[in-house]
Every structure is written in C-alpha cells, then in structure tokens.
Backbone as XML, in Angstrom:
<?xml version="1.0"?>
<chain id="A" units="angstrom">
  <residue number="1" name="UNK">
    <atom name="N" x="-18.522" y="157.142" z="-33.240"/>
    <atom name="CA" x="-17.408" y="157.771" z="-33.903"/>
    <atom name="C" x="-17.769" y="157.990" z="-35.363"/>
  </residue>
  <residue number="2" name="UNK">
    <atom name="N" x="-17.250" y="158.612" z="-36.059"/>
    <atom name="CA" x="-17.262" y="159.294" z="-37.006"/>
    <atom name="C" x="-16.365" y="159.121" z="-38.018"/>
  </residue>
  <residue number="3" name="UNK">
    <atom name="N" x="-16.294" y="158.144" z="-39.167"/>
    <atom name="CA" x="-15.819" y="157.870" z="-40.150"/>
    <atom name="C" x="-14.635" y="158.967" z="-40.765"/>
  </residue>
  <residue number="4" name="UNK">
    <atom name="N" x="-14.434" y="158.696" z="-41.959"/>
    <atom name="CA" x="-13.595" y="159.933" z="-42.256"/>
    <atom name="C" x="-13.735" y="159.919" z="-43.887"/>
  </residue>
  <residue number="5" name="UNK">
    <atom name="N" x="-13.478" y="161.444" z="-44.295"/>
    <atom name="CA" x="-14.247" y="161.778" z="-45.253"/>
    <atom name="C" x="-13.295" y="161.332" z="-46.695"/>
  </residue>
  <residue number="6" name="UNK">
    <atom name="N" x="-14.062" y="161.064" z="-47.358"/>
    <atom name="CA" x="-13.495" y="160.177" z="-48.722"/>
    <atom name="C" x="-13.523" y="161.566" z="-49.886"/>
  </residue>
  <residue number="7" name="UNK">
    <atom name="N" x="-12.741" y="162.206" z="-50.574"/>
    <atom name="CA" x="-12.465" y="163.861" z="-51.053"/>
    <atom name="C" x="-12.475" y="162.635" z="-52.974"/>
  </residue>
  <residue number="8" name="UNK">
    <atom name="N" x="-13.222" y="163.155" z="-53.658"/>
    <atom name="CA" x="-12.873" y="162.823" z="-55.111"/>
    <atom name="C" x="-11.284" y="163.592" z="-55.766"/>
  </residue>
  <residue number="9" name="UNK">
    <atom name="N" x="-11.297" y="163.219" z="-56.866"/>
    <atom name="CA" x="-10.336" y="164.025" z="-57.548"/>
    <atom name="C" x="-10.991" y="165.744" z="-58.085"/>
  </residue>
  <residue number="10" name="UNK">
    <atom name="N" x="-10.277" y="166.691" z="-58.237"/>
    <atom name="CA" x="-10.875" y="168.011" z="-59.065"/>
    <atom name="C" x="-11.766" y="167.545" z="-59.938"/>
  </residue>
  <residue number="11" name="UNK">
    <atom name="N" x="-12.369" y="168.087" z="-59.765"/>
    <atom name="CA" x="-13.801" y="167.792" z="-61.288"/>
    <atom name="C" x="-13.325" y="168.862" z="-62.517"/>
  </residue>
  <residue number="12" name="UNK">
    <atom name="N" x="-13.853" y="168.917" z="-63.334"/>
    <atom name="CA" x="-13.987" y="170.013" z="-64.361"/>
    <atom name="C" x="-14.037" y="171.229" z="-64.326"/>
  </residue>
  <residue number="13" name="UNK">
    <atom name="N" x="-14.618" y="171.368" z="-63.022"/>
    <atom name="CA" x="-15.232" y="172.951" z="-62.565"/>
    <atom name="C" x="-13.867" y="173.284" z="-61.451"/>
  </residue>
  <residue number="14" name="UNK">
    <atom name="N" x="-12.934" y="172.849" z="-60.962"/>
    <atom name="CA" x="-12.130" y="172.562" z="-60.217"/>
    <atom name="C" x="-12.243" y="172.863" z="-58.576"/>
  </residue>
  <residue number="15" name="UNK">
    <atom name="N" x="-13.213" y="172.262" z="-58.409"/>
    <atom name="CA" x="-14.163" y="171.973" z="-57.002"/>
    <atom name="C" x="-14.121" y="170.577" z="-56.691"/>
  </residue>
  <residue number="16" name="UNK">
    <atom name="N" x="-13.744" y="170.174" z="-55.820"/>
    <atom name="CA" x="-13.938" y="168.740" z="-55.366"/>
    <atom name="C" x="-15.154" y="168.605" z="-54.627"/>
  </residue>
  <residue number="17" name="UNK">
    <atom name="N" x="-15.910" y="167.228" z="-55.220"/>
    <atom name="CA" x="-16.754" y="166.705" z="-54.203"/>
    <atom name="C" x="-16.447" y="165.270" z="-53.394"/>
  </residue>
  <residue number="18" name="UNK">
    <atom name="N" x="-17.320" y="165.786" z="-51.966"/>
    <atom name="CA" x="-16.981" y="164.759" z="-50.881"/>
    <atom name="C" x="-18.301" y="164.337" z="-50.326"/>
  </residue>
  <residue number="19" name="UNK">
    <atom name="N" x="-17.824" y="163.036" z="-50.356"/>
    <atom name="CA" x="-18.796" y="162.174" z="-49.873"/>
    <atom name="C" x="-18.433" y="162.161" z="-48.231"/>
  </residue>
  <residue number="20" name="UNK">
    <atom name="N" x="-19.286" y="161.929" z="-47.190"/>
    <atom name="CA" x="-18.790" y="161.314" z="-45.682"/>
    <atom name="C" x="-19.943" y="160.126" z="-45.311"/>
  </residue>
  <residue number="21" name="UNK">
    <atom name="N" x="-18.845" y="159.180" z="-44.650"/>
    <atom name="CA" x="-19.508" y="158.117" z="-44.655"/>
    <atom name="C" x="-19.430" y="158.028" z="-43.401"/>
  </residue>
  <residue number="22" name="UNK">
    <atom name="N" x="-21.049" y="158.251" z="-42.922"/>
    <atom name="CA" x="-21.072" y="158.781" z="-40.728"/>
    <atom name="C" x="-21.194" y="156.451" z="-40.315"/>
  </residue>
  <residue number="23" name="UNK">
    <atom name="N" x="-20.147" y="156.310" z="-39.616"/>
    <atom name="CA" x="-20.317" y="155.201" z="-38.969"/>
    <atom name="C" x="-20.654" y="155.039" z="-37.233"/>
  </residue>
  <residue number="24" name="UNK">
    <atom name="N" x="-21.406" y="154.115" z="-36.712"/>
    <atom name="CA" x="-21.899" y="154.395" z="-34.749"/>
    <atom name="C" x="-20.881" y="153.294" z="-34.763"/>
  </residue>
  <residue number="25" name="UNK">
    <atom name="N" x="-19.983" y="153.287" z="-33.414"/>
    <atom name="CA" x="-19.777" y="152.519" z="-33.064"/>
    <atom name="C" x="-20.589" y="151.714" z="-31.775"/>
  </residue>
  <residue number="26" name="UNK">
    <atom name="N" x="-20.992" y="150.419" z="-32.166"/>
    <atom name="CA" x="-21.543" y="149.760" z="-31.087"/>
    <atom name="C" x="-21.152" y="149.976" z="-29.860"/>
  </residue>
  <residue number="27" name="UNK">
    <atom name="N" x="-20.062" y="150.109" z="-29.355"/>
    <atom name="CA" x="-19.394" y="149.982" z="-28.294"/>
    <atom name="C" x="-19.710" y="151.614" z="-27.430"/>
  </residue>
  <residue number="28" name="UNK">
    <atom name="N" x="-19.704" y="152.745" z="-28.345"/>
    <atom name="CA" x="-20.533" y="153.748" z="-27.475"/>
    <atom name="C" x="-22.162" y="153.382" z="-27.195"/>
  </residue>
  <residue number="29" name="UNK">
    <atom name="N" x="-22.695" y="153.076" z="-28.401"/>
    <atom name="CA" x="-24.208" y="152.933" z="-27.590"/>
    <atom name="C" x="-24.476" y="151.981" z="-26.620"/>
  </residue>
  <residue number="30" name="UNK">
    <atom name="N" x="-23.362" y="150.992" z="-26.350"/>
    <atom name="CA" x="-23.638" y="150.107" z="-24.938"/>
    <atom name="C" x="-23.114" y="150.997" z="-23.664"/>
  </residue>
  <residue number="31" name="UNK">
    <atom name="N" x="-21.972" y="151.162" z="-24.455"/>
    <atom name="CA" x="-21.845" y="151.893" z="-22.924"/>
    <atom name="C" x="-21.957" y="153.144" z="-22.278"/>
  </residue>
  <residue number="32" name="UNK">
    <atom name="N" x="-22.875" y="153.456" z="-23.637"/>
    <atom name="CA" x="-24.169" y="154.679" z="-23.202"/>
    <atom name="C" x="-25.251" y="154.282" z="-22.124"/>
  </residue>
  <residue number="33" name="UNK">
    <atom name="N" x="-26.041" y="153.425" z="-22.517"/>
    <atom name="CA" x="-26.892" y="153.108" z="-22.586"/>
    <atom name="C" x="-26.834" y="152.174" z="-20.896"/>
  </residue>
  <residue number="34" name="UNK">
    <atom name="N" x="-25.622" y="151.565" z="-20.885"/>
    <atom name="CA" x="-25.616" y="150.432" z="-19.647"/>
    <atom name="C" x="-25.528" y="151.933" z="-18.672"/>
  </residue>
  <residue number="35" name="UNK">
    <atom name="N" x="-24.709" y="152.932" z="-18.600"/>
    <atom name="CA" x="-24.247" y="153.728" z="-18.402"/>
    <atom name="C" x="-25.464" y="154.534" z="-17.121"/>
  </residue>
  <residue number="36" name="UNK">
    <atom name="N" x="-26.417" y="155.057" z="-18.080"/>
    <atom name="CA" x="-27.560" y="155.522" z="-17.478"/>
    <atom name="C" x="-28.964" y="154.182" z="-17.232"/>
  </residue>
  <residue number="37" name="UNK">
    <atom name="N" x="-29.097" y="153.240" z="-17.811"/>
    <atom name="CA" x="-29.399" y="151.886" z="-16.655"/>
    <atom name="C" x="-29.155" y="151.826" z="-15.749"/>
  </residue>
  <residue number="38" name="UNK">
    <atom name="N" x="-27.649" y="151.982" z="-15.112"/>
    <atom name="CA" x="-27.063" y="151.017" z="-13.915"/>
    <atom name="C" x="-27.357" y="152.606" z="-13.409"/>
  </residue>
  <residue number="39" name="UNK">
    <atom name="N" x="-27.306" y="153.479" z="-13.763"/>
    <atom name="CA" x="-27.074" y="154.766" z="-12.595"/>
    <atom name="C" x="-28.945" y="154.104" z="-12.379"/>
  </residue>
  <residue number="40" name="UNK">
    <atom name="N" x="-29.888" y="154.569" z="-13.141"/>
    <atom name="CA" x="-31.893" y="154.067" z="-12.742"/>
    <atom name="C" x="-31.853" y="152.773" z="-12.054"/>
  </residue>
  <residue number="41" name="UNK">
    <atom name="N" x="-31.178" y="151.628" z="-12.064"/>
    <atom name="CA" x="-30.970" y="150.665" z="-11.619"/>
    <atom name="C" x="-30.775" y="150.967" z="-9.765"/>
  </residue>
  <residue number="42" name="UNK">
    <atom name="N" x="-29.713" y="151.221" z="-9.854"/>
    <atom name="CA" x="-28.979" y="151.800" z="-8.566"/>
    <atom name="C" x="-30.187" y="152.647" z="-7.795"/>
  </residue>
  <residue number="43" name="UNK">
    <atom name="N" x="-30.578" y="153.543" z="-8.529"/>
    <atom name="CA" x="-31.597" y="154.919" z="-7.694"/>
    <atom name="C" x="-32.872" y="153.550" z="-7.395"/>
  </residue>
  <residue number="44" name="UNK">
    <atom name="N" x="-33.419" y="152.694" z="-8.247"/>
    <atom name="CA" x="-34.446" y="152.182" z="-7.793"/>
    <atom name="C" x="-34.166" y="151.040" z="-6.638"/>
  </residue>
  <residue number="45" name="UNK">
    <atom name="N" x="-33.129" y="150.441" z="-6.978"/>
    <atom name="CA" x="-32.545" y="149.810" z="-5.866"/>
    <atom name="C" x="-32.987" y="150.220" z="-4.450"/>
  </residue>
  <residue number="46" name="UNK">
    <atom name="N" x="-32.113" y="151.752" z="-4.368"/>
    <atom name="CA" x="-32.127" y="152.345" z="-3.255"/>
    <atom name="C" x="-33.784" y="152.740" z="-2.681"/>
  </residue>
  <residue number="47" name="UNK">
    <atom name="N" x="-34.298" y="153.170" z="-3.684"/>
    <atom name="CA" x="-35.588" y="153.574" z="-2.891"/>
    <atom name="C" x="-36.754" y="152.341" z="-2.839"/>
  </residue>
  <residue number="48" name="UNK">
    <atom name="N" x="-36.262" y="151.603" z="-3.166"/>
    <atom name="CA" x="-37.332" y="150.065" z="-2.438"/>
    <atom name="C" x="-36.538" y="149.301" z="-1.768"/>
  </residue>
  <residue number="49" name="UNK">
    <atom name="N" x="-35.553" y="149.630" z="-1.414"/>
    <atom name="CA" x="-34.850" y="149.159" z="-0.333"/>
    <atom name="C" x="-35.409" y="150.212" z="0.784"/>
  </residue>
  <residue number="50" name="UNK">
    <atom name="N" x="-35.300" y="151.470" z="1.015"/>
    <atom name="CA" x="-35.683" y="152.437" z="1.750"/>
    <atom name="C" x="-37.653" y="151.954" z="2.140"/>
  </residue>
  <residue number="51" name="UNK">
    <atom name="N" x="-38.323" y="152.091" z="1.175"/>
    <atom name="CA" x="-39.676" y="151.861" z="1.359"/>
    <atom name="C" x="-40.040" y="150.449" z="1.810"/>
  </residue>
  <residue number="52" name="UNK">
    <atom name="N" x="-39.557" y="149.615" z="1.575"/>
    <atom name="CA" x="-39.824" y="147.961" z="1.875"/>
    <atom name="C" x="-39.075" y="147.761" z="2.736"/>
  </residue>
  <residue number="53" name="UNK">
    <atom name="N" x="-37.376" y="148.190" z="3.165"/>
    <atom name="CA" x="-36.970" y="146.975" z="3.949"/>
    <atom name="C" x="-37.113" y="147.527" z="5.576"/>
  </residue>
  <residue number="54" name="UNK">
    <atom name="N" x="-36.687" y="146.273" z="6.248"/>
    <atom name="CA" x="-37.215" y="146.501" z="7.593"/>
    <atom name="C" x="-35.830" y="146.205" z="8.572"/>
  </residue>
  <residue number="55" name="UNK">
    <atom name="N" x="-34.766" y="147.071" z="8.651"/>
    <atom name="CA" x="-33.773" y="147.231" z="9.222"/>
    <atom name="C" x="-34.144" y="147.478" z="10.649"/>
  </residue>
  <residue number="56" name="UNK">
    <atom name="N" x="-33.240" y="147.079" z="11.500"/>
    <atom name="CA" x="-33.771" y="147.621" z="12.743"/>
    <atom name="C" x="-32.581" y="148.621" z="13.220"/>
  </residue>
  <residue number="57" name="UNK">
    <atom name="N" x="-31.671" y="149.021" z="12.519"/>
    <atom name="CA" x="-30.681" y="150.272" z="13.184"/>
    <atom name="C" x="-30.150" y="150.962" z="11.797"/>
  </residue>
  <residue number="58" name="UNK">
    <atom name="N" x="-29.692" y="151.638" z="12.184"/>
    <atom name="CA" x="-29.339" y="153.301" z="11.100"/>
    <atom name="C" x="-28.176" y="152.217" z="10.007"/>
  </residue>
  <residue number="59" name="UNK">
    <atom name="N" x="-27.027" y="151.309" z="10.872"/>
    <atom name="CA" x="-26.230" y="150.862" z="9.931"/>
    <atom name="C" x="-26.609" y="149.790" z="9.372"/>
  </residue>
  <residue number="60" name="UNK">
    <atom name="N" x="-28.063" y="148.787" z="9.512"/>
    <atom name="CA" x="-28.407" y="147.971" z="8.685"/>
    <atom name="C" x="-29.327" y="148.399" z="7.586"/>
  </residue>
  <residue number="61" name="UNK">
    <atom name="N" x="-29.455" y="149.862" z="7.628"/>
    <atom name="CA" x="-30.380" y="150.540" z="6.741"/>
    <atom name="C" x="-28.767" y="151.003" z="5.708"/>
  </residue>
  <residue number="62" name="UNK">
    <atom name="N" x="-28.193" y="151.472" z="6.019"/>
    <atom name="CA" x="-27.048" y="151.995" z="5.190"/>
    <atom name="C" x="-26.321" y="150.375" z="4.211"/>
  </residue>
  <residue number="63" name="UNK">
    <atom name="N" x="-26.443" y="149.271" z="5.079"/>
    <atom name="CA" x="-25.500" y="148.162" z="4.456"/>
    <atom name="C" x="-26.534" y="147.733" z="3.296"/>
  </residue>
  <residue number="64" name="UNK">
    <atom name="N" x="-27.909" y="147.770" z="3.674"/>
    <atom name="CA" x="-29.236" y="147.382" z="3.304"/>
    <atom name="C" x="-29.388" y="148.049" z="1.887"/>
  </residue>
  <residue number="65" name="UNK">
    <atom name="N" x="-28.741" y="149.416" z="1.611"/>
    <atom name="CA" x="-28.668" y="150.375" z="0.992"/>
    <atom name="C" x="-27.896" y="150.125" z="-0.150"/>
  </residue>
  <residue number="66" name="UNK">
    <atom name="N" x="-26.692" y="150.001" z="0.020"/>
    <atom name="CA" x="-25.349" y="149.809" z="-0.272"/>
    <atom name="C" x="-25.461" y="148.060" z="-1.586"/>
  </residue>
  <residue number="67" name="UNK">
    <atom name="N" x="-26.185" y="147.463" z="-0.774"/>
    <atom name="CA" x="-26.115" y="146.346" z="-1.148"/>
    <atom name="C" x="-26.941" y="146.329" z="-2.225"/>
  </residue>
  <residue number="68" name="UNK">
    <atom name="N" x="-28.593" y="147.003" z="-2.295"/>
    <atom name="CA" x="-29.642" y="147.463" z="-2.991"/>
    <atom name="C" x="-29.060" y="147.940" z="-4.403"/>
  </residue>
  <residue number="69" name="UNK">
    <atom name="N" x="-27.873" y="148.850" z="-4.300"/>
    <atom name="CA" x="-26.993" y="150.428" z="-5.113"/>
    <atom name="C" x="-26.623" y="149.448" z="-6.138"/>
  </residue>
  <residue number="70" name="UNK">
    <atom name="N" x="-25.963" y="148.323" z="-5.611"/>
    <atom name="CA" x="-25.059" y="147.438" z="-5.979"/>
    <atom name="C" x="-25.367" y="146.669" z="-6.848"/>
  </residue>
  <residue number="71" name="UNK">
    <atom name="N" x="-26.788" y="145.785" z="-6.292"/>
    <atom name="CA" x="-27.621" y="144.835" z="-7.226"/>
    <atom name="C" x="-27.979" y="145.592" z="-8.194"/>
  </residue>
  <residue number="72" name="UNK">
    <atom name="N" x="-28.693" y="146.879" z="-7.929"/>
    <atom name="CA" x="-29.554" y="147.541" z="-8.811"/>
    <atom name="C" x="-28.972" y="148.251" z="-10.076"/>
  </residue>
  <residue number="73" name="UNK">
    <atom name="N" x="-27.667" y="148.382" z="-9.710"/>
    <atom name="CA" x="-26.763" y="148.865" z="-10.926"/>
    <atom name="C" x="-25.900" y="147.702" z="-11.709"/>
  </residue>
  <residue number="74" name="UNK">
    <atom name="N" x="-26.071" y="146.818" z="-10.950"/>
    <atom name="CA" x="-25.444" y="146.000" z="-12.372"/>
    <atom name="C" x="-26.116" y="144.790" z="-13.156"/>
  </residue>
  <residue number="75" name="UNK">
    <atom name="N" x="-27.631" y="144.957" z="-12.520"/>
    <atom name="CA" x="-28.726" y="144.760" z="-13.073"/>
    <atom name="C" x="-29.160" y="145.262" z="-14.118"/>
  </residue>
  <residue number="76" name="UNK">
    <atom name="N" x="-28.929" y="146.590" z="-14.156"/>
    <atom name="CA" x="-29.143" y="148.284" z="-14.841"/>
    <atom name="C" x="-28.438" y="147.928" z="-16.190"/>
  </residue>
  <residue number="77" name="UNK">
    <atom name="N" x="-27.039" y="147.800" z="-15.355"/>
    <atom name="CA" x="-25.424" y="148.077" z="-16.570"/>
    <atom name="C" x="-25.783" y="147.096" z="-17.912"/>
  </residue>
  <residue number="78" name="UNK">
    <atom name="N" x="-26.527" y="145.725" z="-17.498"/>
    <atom name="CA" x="-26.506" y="144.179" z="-17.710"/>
    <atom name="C" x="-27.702" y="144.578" z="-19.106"/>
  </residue>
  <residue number="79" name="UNK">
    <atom name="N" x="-28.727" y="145.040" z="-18.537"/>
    <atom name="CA" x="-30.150" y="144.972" z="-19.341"/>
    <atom name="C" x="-29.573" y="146.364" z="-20.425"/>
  </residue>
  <residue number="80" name="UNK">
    <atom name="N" x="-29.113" y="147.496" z="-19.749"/>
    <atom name="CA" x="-28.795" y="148.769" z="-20.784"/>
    <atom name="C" x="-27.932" y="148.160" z="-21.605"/>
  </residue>
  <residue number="81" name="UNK">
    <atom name="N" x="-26.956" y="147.318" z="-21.356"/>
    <atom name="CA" x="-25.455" y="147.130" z="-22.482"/>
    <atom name="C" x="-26.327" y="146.188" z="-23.760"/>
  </residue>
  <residue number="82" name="UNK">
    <atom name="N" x="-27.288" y="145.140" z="-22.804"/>
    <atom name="CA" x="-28.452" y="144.721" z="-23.942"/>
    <atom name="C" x="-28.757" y="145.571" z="-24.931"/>
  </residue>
  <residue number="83" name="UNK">
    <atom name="N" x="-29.393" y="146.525" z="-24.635"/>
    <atom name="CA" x="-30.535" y="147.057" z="-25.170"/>
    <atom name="C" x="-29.262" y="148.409" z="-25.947"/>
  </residue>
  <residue number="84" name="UNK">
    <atom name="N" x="-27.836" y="148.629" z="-25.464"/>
    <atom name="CA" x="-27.176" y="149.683" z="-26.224"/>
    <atom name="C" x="-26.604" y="148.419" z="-27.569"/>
  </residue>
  <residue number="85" name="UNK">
    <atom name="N" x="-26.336" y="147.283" z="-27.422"/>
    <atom name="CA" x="-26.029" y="146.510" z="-28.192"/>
    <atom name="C" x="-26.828" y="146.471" z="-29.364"/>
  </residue>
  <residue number="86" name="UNK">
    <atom name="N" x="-28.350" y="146.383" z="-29.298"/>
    <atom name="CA" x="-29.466" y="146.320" z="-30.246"/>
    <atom name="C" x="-29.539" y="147.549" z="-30.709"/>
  </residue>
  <residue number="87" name="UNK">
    <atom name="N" x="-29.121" y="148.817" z="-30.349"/>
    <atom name="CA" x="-29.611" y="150.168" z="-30.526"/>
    <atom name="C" x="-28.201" y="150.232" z="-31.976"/>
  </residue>
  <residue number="88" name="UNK">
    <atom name="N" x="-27.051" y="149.445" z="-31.437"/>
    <atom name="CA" x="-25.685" y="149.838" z="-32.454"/>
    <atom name="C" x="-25.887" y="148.600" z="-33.246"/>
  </residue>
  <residue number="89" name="UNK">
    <atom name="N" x="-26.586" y="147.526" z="-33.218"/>
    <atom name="CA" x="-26.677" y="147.223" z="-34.596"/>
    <atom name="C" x="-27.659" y="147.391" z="-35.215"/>
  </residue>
  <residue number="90" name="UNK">
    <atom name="N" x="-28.691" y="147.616" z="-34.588"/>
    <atom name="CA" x="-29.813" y="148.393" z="-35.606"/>
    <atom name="C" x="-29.354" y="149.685" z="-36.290"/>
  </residue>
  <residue number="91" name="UNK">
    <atom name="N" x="-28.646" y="150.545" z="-36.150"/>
    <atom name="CA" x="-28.213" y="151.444" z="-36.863"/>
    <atom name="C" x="-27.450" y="151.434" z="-37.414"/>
  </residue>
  <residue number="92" name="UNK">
    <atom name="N" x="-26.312" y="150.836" z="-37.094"/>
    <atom name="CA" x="-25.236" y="150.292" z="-37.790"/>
    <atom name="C" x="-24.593" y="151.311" z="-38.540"/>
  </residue>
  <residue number="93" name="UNK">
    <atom name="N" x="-24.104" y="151.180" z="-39.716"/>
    <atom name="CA" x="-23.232" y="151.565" z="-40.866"/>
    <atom name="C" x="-24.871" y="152.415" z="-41.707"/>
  </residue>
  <residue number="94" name="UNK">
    <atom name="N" x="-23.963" y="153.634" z="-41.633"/>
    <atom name="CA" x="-25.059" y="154.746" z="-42.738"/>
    <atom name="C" x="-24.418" y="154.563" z="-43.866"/>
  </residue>
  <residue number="95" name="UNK">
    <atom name="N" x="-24.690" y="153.584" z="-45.289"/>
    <atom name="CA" x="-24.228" y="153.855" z="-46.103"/>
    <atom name="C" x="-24.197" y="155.407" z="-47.274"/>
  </residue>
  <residue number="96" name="UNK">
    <atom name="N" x="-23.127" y="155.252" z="-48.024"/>
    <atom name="CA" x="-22.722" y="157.052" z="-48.522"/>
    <atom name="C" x="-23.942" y="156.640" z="-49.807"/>
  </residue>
  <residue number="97" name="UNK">
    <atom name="N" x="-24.155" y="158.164" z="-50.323"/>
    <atom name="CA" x="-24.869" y="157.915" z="-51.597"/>
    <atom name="C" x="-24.065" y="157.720" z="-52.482"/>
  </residue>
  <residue number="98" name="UNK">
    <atom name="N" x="-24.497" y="156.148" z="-53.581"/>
    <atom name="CA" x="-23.266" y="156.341" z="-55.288"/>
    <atom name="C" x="-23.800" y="156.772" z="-56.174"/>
  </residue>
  <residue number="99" name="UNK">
    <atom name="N" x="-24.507" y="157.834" z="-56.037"/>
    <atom name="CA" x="-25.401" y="158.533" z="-57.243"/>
    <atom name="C" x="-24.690" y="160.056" z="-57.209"/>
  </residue>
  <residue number="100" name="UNK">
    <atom name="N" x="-23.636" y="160.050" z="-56.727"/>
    <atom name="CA" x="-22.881" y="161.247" z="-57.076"/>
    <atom name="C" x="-23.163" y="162.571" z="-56.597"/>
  </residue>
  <residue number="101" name="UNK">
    <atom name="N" x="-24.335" y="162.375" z="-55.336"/>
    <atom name="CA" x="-25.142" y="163.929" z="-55.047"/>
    <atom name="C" x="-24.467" y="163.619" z="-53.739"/>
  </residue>
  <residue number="102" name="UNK">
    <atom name="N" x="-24.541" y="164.784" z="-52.778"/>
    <atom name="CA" x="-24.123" y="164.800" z="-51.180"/>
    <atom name="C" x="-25.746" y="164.863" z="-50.289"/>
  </residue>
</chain>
C-alpha cells in the first residue's frame, strides 16, 4: 500500500511542493509470496505423487493426489509467507528526502 502524500504550504513562487512517502506493507508481500508457493507447492506435490506413487486403482491415484495438492500447498503457503515476511521487512519503509528536492 501506498502512503499518502504530505503537500507543503505555497512557497514564494506560489507552487506547492510534495513530498510522497511510498510505504510496503508486510502483509501483501506474505501473502504474495505464500500465495504462489502453495499454488508450486501443490503442482509439485501432484506430479511426484503421479511419478513415484504406486496406487493400484484410478481412485487411490486421485485420493493419492488430493492428499499430495494438500501437503504440497501448505508446505508452499508455510516457506512463501517465510520468505514474503523477509522480503517486507527488508524493504520496509522508503524514507522521503529532507533536503527539500522530490
């Protein structure tokens, strides 16, 4: 999200200058980030469940599946919300310039 813009008083020239002060909120880059994990999570799940497991009928391949989708995405959600957590405080707060330029 996106801060909101701080307007000076008229200057001399009777033009105002504005500073904007851009802030991330943590809470989108996790749940960005867990977001598309748990979906790669889920897809890898599924296809080494498909290549490795050894079902012997169509519906223990589907439960086999299901169960794979399941682990693999909130495995995904778990490690991305990590790694969106580190991404929003490493960036954190863009401070404004106080040297009076934009």
């Amino acid at each position: 999200m996106e801060g909101t813009d701080h307007q000076s008083p008229l200057s001399a020239s009777g033009t105002t200058q504005s500073s904007r002060i851009r802030t991330i909120d943590p809470s989108e880059s996790v749940t960005g980030v867990g977001i598309v994990f748990g979906i790669l999570g889920a897809v890898i799940g599924v296809v080494f469940t498909v290549l490795l497991g050894d079902a012997s009928s169509v519906g223990s391949w589907i439960v086999d599946c299901f169960i794979a989708a399941l682990a693999g995405g909130s495995a995904g959600i778990v490690i991305g919300g990590m790694f969106g957590a580190i991404f929003g405080v490493i960036r954190g707060v863009i401070p404004a310039r106080r040297d009076g330029k934009s």
